[in-house]
ZAMARGU-4260 file (C-alpha; in steps of 0.2 Angstrom, whole numbers, plus 5000, padded with zeros to 4 digits):
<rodrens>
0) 5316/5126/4805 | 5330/5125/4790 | 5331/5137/4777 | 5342/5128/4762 | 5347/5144/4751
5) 5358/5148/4736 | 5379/5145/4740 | 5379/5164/4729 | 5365/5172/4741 | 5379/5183/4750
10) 5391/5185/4736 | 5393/5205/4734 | 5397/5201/4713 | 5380/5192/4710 | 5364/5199/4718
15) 5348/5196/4714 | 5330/5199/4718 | 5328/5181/4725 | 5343/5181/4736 | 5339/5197/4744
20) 5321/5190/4746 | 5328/5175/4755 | 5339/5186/4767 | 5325/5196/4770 | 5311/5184/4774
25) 5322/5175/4784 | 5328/5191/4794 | 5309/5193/4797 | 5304/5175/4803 | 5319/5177/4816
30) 5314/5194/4823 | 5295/5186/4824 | 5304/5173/4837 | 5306/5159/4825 | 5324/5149/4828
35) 5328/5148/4809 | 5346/5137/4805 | 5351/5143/4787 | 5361/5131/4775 | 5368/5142/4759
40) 5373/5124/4747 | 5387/5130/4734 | 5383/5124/4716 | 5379/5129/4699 | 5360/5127/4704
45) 5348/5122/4694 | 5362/5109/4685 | 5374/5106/4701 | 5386/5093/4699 | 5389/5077/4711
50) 5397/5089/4725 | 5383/5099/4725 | 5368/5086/4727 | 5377/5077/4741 | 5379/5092/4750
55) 5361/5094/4748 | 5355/5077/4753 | 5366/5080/4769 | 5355/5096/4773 | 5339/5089/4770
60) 5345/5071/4780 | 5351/5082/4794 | 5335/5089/4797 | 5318/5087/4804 | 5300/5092/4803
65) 5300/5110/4793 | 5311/5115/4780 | 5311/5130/4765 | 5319/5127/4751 | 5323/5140/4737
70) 5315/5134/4722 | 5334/5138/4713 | 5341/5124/4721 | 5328/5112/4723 | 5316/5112/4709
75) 5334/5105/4696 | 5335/5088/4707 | 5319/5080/4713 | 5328/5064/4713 | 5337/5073/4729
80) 5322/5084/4738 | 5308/5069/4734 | 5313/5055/4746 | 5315/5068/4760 | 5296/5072/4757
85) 5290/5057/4767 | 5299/5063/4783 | 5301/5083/4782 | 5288/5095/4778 | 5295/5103/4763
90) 5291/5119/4757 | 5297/5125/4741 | 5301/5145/4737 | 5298/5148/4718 | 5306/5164/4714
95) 5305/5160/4694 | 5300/5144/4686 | 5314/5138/4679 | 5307/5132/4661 | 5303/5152/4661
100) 5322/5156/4662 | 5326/5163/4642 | 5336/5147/4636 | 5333/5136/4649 | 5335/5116/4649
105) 5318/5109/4642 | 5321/5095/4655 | 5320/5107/4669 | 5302/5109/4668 | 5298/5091/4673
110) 5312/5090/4684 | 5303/5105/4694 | 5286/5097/4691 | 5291/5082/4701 | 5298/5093/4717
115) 5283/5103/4717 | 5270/5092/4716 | 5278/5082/4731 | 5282/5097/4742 | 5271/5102/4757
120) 5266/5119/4751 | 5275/5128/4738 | 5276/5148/4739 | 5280/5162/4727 | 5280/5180/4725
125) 5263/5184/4713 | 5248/5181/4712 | 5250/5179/4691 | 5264/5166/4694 | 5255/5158/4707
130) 5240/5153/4697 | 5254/5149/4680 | 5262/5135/4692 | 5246/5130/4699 | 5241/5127/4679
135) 5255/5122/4670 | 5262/5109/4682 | 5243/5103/4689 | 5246/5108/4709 | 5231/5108/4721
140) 5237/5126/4727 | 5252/5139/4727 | 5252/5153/4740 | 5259/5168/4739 | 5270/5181/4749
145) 5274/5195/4739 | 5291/5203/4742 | 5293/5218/4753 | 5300/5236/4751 | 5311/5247/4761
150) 5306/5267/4763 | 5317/5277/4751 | 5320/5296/4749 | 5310/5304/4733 | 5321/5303/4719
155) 5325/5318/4711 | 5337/5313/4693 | 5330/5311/4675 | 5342/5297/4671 | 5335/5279/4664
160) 5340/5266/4674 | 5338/5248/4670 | 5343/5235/4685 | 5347/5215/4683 | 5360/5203/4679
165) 5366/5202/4662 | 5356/5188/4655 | 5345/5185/4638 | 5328/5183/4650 | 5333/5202/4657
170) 5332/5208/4639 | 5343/5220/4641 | 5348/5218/4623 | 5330/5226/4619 | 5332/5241/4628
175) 5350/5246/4618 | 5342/5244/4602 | 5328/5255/4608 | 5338/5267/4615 | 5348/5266/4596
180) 5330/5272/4589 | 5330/5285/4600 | 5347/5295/4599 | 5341/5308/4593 | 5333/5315/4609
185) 5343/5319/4626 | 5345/5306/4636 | 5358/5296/4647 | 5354/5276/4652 | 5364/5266/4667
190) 5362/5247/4667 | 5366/5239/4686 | 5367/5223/4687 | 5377/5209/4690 | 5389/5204/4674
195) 5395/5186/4677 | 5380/5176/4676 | 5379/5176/4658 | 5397/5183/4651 | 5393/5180/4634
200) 5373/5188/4633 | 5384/5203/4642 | 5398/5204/4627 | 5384/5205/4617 | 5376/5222/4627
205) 5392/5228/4626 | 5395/5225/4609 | 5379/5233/4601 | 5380/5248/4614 | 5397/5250/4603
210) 5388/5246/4589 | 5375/5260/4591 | 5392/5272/4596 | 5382/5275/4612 | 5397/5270/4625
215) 5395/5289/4630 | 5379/5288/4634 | 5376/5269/4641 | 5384/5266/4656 | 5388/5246/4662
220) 5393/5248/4680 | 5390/5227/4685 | 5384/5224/4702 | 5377/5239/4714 | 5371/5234/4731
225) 5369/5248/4746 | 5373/5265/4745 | 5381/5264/4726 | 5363/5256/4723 | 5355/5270/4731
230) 5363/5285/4721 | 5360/5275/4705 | 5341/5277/4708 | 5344/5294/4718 | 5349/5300/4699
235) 5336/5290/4689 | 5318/5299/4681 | 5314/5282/4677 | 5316/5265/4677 | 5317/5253/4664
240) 5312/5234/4663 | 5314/5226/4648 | 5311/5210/4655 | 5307/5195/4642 | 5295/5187/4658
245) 5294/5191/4680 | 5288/5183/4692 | 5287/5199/4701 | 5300/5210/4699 | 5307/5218/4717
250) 5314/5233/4706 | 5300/5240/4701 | 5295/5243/4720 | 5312/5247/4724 | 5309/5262/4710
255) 5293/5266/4716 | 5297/5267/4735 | 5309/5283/4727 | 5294/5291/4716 | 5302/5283/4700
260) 5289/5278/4686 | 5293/5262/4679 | 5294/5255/4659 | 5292/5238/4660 | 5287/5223/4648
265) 5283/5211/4664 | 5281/5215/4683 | 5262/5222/4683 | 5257/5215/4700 | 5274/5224/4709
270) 5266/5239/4697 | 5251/5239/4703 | 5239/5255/4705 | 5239/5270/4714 | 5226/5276/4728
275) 5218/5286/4714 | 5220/5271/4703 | 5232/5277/4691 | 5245/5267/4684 | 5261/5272/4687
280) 5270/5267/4673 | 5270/5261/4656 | 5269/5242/4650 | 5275/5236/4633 | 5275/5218/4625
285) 5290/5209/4629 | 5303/5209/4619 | 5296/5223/4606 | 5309/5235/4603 | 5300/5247/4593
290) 5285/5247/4606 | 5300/5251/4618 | 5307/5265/4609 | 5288/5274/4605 | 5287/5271/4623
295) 5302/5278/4626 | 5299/5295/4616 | 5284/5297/4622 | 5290/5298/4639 | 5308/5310/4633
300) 5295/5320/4623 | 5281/5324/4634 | 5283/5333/4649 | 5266/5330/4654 | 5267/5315/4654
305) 5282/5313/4665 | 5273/5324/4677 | 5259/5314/4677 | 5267/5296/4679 | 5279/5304/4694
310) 5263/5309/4703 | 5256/5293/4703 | 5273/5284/4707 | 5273/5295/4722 | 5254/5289/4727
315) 5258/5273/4725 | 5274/5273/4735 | 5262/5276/4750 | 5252/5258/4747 | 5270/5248/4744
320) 5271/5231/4756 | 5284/5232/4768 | 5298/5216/4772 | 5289/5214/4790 | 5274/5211/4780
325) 5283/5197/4768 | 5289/5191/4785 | 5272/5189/4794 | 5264/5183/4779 | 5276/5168/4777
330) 5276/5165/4798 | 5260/5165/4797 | 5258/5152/4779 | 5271/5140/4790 | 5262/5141/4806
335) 5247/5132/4797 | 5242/5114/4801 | 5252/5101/4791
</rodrens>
């Protein structure tokens, strides 16, 4: 079979939740005995130039019978993917709609439309986003294989950590002003994530954390991936996702796989419930900057209640999926008649 993936999915300055996804699945399908051939296709996906689209065409020409396609790079070109459909049996990876993208092309939306509707199957990580596609772009059916998690040691910091690329849909624009309201209260917040992706939307951060005079207090270290990553949520009390929409939202397990309560205005089914059936976070509305910052003091203020959201986080580290799970999920959803 051919994986088609992201030309960025090994670039150490741009990491993502779908990239690692994509490593991981298909590190899983291999070790399950499947003979996967993996083709990374460089471009500015969704909006790749002529280079790009050829390079594609060549893939998907090159290829026979069974084929997974992150939803990045083929849901922007149907005119591309579409006449392959006849031949190959196409599945498509959706890792986010792409209208959903804060700022997005409207165009996009049909564009992805049209791929989907003639793919094979089409997969992504929740069950929420499963049933928005399966409405908003009239598909018989999505399936869904929800990412996996790798054991963590509890950690044992009280810093607020917030992980993602710079970029408007990441909201972390939401989360300074919040922190702005709360200043007053004893706090320090590291933002981890990628800076490149968006250079203007992360001038911006930077710009109000100056602002708000909190550049002794916000920390932008750009992309953190292995170890670095590891201390980062070795220090953190609790993470924060001021996401302005997810589709699931790998960091919130990665938190909770550490014992981290998670803040978070999308993500719920990576949230989930503990064994007791305890949340073990706290959601608010997307984009809300004073439901952020009430949160947020609630959460500085209360000792009981930090106590209590740890213990559940701890619960529900036990119940987390696991990557060889993803992996037999997905060999088992492409191992179905066609």
């Amino acid at each position: 079979m051919l994986f088609v993936l992201p030309g960025d999915v090994d670039d150490p300055e741009l990491p993502s939740g779908g990239n690692v996804y994509d490593r991981r699945v298909v590190a899983g399908l291999t070790a399950l005995g499947r003979s996967v051939r993996q083709v990374a296709v460089a471009g500015s996906w969704p909006h790749p130039d002529a280079a790009a689209r050829a390079a594609l065409d060549r893939a998907l020409r090159h290829a026979d019978g069974l084929v997974v396609l992150d939803g990045l790079v083929a849901c922007g070109v149907p005119e591309v993917v579409v006449p392959h459909a006849r031949r190959l049996r196409l599945v498509v990876l959706v890792h986010m709609p792409l209208g959903e993208e804060t700022g997005a092309d409207p165009g996009l939306d049909a564009r992805e439309r049209e791929t989907l509707r003639a793919a094979w199957a089409v997969v992504t990580t929740s069950a929420r986003t499963a049933q928005w596609l399966v409405r908003h772009h009239g598909l018989a059916s999505t399936r869904v294989v929800v990412p996996g998690t790798d054991a963590a040691p509890l950690a044992e910091g009280d810093a607020l950590l917030c992980v993602g690329s710079l970029t408007p849909h990441k909201g972390q624009d939401v989360l300074v002003e919040a922190l702005a309201a709360v200043a007053d209260l004893d706090w320090t917040c590291t933002l981890a994530g990628p800076l490149r992706r968006s250079p203007a939307f992360a001038e911006r951060v930077r710009d109000l954390i100056a602002w708000h005079d909190l550049t002794s207090r916000v920390t932008l270290t750009g992309p953190l991936t292995g170890a670095r990553l590891d201390r980062a949520y070795g220090r953190a009390g609790l993470l924060v996702l001021p996401s302005r929409s997810e589709t699931y939202g790998m960091v919130v397990t990665e938190a909770l796989a550490r014992g981290i309560p998670v803040l978070a205005s999308a993500g719920e089914d990576a949230l989930g419930r503990a064994a007791d059936g305890s949340v073990p976070g706290l959601l608010f509305p997307p984009g809300d900057v004073s439901a952020l910052a009430a949160a947020l003091r609630s959460w500085l203020g209360s000792p009981g209640l930090r106590a209590s959201l740890r213990r559940s986080a701890r619960l529900r580290r036990a119940s987390l999926p696991t990557w060889e799970d993803a992996a037999g999920d997905m060999d088992r959803l492409l191992g179905e008649p066609g």
